[in-house]
C-alpha positions as semicolon CSV with decimal commas, in nm:
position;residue;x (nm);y (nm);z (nm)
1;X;5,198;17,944;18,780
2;X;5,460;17,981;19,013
3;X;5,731;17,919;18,744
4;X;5,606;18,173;18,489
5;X;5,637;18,427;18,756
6;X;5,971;18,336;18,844
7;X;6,036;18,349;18,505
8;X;5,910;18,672;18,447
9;X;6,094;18,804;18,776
10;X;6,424;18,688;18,605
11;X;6,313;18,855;18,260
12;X;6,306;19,157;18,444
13;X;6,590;19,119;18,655
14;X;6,814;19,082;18,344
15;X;6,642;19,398;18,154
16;X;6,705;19,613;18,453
17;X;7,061;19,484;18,464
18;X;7,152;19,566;18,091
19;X;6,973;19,919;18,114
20;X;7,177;19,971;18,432
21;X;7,498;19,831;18,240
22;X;7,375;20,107;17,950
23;X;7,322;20,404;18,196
24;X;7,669;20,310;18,388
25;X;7,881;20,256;18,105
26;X;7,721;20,457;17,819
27;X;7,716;20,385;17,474
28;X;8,001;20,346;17,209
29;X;8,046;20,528;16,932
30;X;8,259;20,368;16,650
31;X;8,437;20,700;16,455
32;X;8,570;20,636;16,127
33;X;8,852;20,718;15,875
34;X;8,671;21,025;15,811
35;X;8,628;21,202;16,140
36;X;8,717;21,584;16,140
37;X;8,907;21,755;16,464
38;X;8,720;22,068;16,554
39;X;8,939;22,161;16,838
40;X;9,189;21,997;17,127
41;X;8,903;21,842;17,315
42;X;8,602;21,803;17,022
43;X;8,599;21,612;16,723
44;X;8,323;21,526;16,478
45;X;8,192;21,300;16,239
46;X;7,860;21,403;16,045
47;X;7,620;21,556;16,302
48;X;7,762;21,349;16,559
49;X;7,974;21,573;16,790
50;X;8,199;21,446;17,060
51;X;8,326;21,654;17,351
52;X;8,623;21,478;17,506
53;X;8,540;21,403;17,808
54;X;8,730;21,510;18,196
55;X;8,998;21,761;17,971
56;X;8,978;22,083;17,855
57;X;9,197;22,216;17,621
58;X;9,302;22,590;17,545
59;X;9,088;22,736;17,289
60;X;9,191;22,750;16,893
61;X;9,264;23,132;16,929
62;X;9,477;23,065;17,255
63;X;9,775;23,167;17,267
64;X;10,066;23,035;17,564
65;X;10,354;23,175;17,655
66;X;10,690;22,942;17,680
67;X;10,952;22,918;17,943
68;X;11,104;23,221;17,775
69;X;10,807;23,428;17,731
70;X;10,809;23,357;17,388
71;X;10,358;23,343;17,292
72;X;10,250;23,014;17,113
73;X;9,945;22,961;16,950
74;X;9,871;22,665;17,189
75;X;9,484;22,633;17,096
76;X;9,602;22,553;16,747
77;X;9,897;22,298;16,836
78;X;9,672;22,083;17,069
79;X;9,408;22,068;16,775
80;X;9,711;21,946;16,585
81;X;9,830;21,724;16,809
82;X;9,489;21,499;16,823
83;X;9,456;21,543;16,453
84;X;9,785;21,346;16,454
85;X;9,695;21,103;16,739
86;X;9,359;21,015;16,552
87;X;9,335;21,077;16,243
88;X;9,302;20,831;15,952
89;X;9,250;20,563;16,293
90;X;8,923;20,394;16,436
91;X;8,841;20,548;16,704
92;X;8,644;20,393;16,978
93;X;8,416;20,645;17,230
94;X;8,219;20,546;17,538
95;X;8,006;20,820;17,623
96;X;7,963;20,946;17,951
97;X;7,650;21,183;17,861
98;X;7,605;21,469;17,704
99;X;7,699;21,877;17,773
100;X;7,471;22,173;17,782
101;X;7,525;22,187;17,379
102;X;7,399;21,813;17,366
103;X;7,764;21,703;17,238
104;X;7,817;21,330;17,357
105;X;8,100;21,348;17,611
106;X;8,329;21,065;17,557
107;X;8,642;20,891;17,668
108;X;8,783;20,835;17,352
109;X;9,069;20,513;17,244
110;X;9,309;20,465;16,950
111;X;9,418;20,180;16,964
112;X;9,346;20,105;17,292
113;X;9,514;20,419;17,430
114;X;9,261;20,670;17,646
115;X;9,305;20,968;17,357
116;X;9,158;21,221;17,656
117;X;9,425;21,141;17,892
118;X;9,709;21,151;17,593
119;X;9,605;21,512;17,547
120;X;9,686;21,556;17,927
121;X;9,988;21,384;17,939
122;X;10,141;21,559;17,642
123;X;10,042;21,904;17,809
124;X;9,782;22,036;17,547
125;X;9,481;21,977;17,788
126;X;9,405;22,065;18,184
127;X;9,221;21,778;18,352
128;X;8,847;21,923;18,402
129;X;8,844;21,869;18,746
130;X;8,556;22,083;18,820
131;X;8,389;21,756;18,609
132;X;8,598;21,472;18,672
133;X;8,974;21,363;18,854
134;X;9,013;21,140;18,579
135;X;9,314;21,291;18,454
136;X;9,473;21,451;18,767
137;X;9,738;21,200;18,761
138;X;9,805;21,301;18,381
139;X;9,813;21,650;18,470
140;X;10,079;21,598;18,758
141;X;10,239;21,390;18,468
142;X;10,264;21,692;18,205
143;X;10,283;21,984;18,538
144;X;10,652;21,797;18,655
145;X;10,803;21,694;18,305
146;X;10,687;22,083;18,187
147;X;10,506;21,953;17,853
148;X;10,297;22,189;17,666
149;X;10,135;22,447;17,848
150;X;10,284;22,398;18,156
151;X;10,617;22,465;17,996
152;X;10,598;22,837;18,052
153;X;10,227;23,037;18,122
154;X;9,894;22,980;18,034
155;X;9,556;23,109;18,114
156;X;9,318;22,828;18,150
157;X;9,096;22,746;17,893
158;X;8,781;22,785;18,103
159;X;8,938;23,162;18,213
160;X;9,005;23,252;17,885
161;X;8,654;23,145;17,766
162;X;8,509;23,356;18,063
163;X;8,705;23,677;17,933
164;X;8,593;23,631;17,612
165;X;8,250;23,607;17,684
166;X;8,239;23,931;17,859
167;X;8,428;24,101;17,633
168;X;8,217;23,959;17,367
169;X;7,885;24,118;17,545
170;X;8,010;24,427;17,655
171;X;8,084;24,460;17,306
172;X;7,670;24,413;17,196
């Protein structure tokens, strides 16, 4: 009797373990060859939507100025940019959970390289810090060595999203 229930116990013990390991560390999601690139931080393959996860990149109509005041469409070139870094590649992405519009939210690899923090690094993504200081470092990284949109002005993405919103209301 008493080694059944010991048993048992340890049956347990180990189930509560991996669900712990599956809440803590999320799932993976293996992307193929035939992923599409929606924007700089979301990508898709069927219905399954993946919002990268601790960035947030301008937004496809964005536009940046450079150093000489010169506007960029920098929405566009960071959706470029991670068409380039991932497509035609396996990508590997452990989710982290999901976002008010139930998109998984995923640090993404290529390779073994963290795709999210590439996007910060290169300067076509802000490290969400209101979410996560994952990419700080990254940020500091693109902020100093003026890549991207830190090479002249910007208006955050999360800004520009505001204004558009209200404009977009005012306008109903």
């Amino acid at each position: 009797m008493k080694k059944s229930c010991k048993i048992k116990n340890g049956i347990f013990v180990i189930v509560f373990i991996l669900l712990l390991v599956g809440v803590v560390f999320g799932k993976e999601i293996r992307l193929d060859k035939r992923l599409e690139v929606v924007d700089g931080d979301t990508i898709k393959q069927g219905k399954v939507r993946i919002r990268l996860y601790g960035i947030d990149s301008p937004e496809l109509k964005q536009q940046c100025e450079d150093q000489k005041g010169k506007k960029w469409n920098c929405g566009q070139v960071a959706k470029t940019r991670l068409h380039q870094t991932i497509y035609g590649k396996q990508v590997l992405c452990k989710t982290k959970g999901k976002d008010r519009y139930k998109r998984n939210l995923a640090i993404c690899y290529v390779d073994g390289t963290d795709v999210n923090e590439h996007m910060v690094r290169e300067g076509l993504a802000e490290s969400y810090s209101q979410y996560s200081d994952l990419y700080d470092l990254a940020e500091e990284y693109a902020r100093s060595n003026k890549k991207g949109i830190w090479s002249g002005d910007f208006e955050s993405p999360s800004e520009y999203r505001k204004k558009k919103n209200k404009k977009h209301k005012k306008a109903k």
